[in-house]
C-alpha positions as CSV (number, residue, x, y, z in Angstrom):
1,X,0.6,-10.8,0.1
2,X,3.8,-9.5,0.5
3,X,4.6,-5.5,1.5
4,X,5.1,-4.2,-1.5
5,X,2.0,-5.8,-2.8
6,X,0.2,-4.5,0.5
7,X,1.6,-0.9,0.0
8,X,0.6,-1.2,-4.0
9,X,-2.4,-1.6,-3.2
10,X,-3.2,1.3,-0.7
11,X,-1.6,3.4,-3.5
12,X,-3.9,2.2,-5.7
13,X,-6.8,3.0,-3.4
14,X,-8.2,-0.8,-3.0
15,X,-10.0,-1.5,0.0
16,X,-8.7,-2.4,3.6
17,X,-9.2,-5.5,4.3
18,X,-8.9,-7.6,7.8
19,X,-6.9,-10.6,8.3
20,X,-10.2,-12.5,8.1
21,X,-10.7,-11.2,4.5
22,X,-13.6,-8.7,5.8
23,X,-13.6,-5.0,4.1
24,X,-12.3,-2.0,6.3
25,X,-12.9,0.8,4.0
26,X,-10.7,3.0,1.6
27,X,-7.4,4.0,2.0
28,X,-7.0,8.4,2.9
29,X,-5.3,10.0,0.2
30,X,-2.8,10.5,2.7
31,X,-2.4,7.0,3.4
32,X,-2.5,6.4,-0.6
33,X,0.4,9.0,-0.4
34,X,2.9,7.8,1.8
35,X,2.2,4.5,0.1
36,X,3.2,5.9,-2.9
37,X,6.8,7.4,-1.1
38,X,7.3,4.5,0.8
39,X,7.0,2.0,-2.6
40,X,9.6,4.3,-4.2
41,X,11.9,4.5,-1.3
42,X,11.9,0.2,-2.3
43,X,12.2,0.6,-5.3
44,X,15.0,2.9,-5.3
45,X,16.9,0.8,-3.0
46,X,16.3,-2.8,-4.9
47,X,17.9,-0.7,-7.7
48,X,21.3,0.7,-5.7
């Protein structure tokens, strides 16, 4: 998985998951938030 697939994911609220593929639990909203910030900060740079 690359970052932005990792950080898409958190922003979509999927479960944590461990390098061994065992669940973690759920994301905080403000985890899902910055997420969210951090995937437009990429984005927004890709596009400049």
């Amino acid at each position: 998985m690359t970052w932005a697939g990792y950080l898409s994911a958190l922003a979509d609220g999927e479960e944590r998951r461990n390098l061994d593929g065992s669940a973690t639990g759920v994301p905080s909203q403000e985890r899902r938030q910055r997420a969210q910030t951090q995937l437009g900060t990429m984005c927004a740079q890709v596009t400049a």
